[in-house]
KEPAPA-595106 format. One line per 5 residues: number of its first residue (from 1); their letters; for each residue x, y, z of C-alpha. Coordinates in steps of 0.2 Angstrom, whole numbers, plus 5000, padded with zeros to 4 digits. Example, Ala and Ser with C-alpha at 12.3 -4.5 7.8 and 13.67 -1.06 7.14 Angstrom:
REM KEPAPA-595106
1	AS	5062:4978:5039; 5068:4995:5036
This chain:
REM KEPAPA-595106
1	XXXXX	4932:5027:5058; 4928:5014:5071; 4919:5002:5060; 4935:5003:5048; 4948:4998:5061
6	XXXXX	4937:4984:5067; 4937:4977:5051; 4957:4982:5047; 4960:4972:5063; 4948:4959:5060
11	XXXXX	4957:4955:5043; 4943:4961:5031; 4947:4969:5013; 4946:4988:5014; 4944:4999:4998
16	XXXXX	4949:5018:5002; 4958:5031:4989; 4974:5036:4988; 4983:5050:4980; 4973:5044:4961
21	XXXXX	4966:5030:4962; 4956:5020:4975; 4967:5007:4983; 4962:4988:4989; 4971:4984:5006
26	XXXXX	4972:4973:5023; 4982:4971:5039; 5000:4969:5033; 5002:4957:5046; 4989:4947:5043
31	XXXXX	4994:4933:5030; 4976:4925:5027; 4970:4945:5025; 4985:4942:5010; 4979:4930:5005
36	XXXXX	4961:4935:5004; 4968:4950:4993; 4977:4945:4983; 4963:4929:4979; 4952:4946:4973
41	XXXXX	4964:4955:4963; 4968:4937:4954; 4985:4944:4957; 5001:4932:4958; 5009:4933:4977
46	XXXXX	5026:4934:4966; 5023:4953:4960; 5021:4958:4980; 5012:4973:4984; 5014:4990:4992
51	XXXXX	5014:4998:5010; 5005:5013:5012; 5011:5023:5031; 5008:5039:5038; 5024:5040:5046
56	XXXXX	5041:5034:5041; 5040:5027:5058; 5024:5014:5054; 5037:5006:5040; 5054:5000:5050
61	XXXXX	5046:4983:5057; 5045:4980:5038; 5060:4988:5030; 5079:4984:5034; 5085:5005:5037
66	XXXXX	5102:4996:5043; 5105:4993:5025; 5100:5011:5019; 5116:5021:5018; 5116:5037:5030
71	XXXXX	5118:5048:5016; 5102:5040:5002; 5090:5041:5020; 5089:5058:5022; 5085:5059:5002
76	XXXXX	5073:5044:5003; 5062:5055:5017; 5064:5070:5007; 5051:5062:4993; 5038:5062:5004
81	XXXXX	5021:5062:5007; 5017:5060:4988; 5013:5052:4975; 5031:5042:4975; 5032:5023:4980
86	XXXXX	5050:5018:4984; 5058:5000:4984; 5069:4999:5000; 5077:4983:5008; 5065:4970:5016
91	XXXXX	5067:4967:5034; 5071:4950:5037; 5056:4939:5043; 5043:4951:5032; 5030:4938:5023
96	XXXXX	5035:4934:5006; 5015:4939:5000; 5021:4957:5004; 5039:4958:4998; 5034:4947:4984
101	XXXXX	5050:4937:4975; 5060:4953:4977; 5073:4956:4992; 5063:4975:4991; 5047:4980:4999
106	XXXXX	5038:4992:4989; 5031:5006:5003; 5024:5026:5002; 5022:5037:5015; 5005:5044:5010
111	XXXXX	4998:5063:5013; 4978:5056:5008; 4968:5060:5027; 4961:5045:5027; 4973:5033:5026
116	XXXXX	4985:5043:5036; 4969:5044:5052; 4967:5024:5048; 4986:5023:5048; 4988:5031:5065
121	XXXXX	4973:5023:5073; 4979:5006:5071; 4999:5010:5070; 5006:5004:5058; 5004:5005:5036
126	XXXXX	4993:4997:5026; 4993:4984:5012; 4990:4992:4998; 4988:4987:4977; 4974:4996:4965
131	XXXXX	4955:4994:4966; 4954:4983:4951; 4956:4966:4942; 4974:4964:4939; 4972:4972:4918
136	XXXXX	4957:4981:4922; 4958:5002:4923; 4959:5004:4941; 4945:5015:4949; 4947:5033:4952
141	XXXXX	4929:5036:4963; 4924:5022:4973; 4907:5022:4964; 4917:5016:4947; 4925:5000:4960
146	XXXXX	4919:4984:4950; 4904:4976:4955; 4911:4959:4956; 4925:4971:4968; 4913:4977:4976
151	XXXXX	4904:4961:4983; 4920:4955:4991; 4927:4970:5000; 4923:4970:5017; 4922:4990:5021
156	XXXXX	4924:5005:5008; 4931:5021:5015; 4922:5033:5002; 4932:5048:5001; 4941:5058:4988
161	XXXXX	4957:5053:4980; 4973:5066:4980; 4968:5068:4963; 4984:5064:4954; 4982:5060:4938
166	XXXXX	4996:5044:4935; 4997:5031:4951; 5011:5033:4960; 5031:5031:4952; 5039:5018:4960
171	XXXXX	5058:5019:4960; 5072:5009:4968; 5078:5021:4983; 5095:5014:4983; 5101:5013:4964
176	XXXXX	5089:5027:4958; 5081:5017:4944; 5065:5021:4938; 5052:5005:4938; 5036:5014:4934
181	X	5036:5031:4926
């Protein structure tokens, strides 16, 4: 696990899986890690990407929880860990190359062991969008990662993915709508 965090808090690209499919992420604090990811998705900065946490906890210095009503938080936590990614309200001062052009941040408290054991060693979530080529199927083993992928991540965690069979919903906490089935 050591040699992960190193390179989590060096700023590398790390591939690892999530609940079904491997995942591509970085330090979300780290705006040239960002940038670095989203160059190798070939992803637009505009779409914004997900936080992957162990703990509710890991996600306040990114999400505004002053503007979650009492009664949608206690609901909110109850979808967790699993497969559900919800859009709550960005914390002021939270990069745009996380939030996207979207007032949301798109997070998921996740079950998988070995995001939650990289999660809790370095203390806070991380960055985290699908092991592929924006339009590319994304991988569900890390052996099936693209080799042009491959060549530009910096550390591959390989263990097994949750397997679920869809990636994960993603629904706005606050007004209940349903982004991706």
């Amino acid at each position: 696990m050591l040699d992960v965090i190193d390179c989590y808090n060096r700023g590398g690209i790390i591939a690892y899986p999530t609940e079904a499919v491997f995942g591509l992420g970085c330090d979300p604090d780290n705006s040239l890690a960002i940038q670095k990811l989203l160059a190798v998705k070939n992803r637009s900065p505009d779409k914004g990407l997900i936080l992957l946490a162990a703990s509710y906890a890991q996600l306040l210095p990114y999400i505004d929880d002053s503007l979650i009503p009492d009664e949608k938080l206690q609901q909110i936590i109850s979808m967790w860990p699993n497969g559900v990614t919800q859009l709550l309200p960005v914390k002021a001062g939270v990069s745009n190359l996380l939030s996207g052009k979207f007032s949301t941040l798109a997070v998921r408290i996740t079950d998988q062991p070995d995001v939650v054991a990289l999660c809790n060693s370095v203390g806070k979530p991380i960055v985290s969008t699908s092991a592929n080529q924006a339009g590319n199927t994304p991988a569900n083993i890390w052996q099936n990662i693209d080799i042009d992928l491959i060549k530009q991540i910096d550390f591959i965690i390989k263990g097994q993915t949750l397997g679920y069979t869809q990636p994960s919903r993603i629904i706005d906490a606050l007004t209940g709508k349903v982004v991706r089935p």
